[in-house]
N, C-alpha and C positions, 0 to 999 in steps of 0.2 A: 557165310554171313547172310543170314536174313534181315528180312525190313518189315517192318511193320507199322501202320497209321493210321488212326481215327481218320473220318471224313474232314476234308479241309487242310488236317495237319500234310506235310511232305518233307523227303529225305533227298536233298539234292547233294548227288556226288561232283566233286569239284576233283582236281587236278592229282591233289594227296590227302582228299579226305573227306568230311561230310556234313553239312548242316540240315541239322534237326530242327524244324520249324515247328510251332503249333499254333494254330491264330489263337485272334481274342474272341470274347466270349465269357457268360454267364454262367452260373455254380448249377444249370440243369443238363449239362453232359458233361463225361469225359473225352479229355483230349490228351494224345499221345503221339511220340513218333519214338520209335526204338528202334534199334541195331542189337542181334544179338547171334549166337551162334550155337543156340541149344532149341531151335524150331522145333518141336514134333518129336524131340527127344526124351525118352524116360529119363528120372534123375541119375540112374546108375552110369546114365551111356553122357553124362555129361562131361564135354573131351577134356578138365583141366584136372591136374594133381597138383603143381607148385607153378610157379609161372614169373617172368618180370613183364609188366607191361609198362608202356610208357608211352605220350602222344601230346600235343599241343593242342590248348585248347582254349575257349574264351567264350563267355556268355552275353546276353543282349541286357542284360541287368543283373546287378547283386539281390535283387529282391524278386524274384521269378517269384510269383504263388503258385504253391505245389512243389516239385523236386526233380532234380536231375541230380547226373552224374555220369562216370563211368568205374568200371570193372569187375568183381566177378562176385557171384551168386549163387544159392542154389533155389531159386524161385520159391521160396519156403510158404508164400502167403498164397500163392493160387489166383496173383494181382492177373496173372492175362488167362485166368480159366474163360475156354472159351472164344476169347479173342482169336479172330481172324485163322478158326480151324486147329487153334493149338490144344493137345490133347489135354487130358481132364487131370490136374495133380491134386489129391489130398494135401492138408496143409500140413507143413515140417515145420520143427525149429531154425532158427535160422542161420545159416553158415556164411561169409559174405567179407568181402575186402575189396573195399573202393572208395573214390572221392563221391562224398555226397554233399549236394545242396540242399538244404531245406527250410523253407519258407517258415515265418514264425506260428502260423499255425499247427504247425507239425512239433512234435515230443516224441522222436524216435529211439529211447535209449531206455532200458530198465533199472538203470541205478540213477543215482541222483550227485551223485559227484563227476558225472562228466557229460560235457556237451550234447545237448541233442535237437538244435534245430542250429542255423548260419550252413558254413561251406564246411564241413568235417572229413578229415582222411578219419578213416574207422574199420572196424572188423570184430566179427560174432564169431562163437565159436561153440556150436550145440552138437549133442549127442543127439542119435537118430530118435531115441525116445529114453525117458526118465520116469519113473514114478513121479516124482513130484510135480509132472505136466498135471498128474491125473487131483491133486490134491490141491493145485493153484484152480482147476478147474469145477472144484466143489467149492469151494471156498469163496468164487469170484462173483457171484449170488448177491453173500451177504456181507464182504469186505473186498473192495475192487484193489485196497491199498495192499494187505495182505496178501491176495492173488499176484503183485506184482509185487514182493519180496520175494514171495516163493522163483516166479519166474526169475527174480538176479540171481538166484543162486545156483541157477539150472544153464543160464546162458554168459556163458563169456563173452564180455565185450570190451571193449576198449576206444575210442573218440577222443581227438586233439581238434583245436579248430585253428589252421596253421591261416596269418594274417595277409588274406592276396588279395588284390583286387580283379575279382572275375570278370571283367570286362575286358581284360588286357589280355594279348597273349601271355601264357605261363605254358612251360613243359613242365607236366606230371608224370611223375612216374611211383611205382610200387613195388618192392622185390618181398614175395610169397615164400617162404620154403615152410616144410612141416614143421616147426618150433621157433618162427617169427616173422614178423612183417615189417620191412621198412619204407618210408615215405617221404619223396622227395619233391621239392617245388624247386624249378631250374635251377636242380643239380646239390639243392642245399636242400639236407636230411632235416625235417620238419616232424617227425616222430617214428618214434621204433617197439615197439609192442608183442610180448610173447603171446598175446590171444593170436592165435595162426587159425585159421578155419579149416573146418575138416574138406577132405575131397569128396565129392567129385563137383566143380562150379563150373558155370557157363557163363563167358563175357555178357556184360551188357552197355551199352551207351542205351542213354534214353533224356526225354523232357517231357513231364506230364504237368496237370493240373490237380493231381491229386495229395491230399494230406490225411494222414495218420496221425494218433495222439496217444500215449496212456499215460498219464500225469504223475508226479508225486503224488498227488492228493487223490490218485485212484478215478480221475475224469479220463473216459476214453470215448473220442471221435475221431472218427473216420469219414470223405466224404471227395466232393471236387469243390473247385475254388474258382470266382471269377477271376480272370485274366484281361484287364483293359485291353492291354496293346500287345500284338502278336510277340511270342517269345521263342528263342531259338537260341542255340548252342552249335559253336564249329569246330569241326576238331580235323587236328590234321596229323600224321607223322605218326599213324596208331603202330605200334611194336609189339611182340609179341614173343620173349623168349625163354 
């Protein structure tokens, strides 16, 4: 497990587990603190294939600007190129199954019938490359709406937005295997979804200030977000089986 954090942010380990702090602050830097277990590693040599993870955890507000969450990845955007020595990744589709938070500025999902910004358990499921990457990307020019049907129909995804109040403790958990994903909030199955992501993923806990967007309506921004009042996430009892 590596750590990693902007200036200011910090990762204090406690008795069985960890809080991820990031202060407050203005939409002229980013701010991070992560955990993750795929440091310096190519995406091939990334250690997960199917996995249960599970861990207790609770946030400083239901309205963090920007996104956290935890569980597993394949870094497909190149969000920490560069960051703190970490090698250089060209950007991939995305493969990925985790709790995520995201702030209303954010429109993280490419279909339009399921959730994509509050608390989402979710999971992508791309192939390492498609044709139709290469025809969403001629097309994204002169119709950004079009570019992003092309892309639903290249990436599997799937998002439920299960009803918890993230300020309380809650035990989450997720069970991976190659042809399904289940998700649980203290013990009670909150959705179960055949999009399974492909291997190889690497954990991640993190909390940033950053937000993504690609809209029905073909609007895409990307960028960081003021944060009033320092934001932070604690997680304890993390599992891994």
């Amino acid at each position: 497990m590596k750590t990693r954090i902007t200036p200011d942010a910090s990762i204090k380990k406690t008795n069985n587990g960890y809080i991820l702090k990031i202060p407050a602050g203005d939409s002229s830097s980013y701010r991070l603190a992560q955990i993750d277990d795929y440091f310096g590693l190519s995406r091939r040599k990334f250690p997960h294939h199917s996995l249960t993870l599970s861990l207790r955890a609770k946030a400083s507000s239901s309205s963090i600007p920007g996104t956290w969450g935890f569980g597993l990845w394949n870094d497909p955007f190149g969000m920490s190129l560069g960051f703190g020595g970490n090698r250089f990744r060209l950007p991939m589709l995305p493969n990925a199954v985790w709790f995520f938070s995201a702030s209303a500025q954010n429109y993280l999902s490419f279909r339009n019938d399921k959730p994509a910004q509050g608390f989402l358990a979710q999971s992508f499921r791309s192939p390492k490359f498609h044709l139709l990457v290469l025809a969403a990307g001629l097309v994204l020019p002169f119709s950004r709406k079009a570019a992003r049907k092309i892309l639903s129909k290249v990436i599997d995804e799937d998002s439920s937005a299960p009803s918890v109040d993230v300020t309380q403790w809650h035990s989450y958990r997720f069970e991976w295997s190659a042809k399904r994903v289940c998700f649980y909030v203290d013990d009670v199955q909150v959705s179960e979804s055949l999009v399974s992501p492909n291997a190889q993923l690497g954990l991640v806990i993190w909390i940033d200030n950053q937000y993504a967007a690609f809209t029905p309506e073909g609007k895409i921004g990307f960028g960081v977000l003021e944060n009033p009042e320092p934001a932070w996430i604690e997680i304890t009892n993390l599992e891994l089986g």
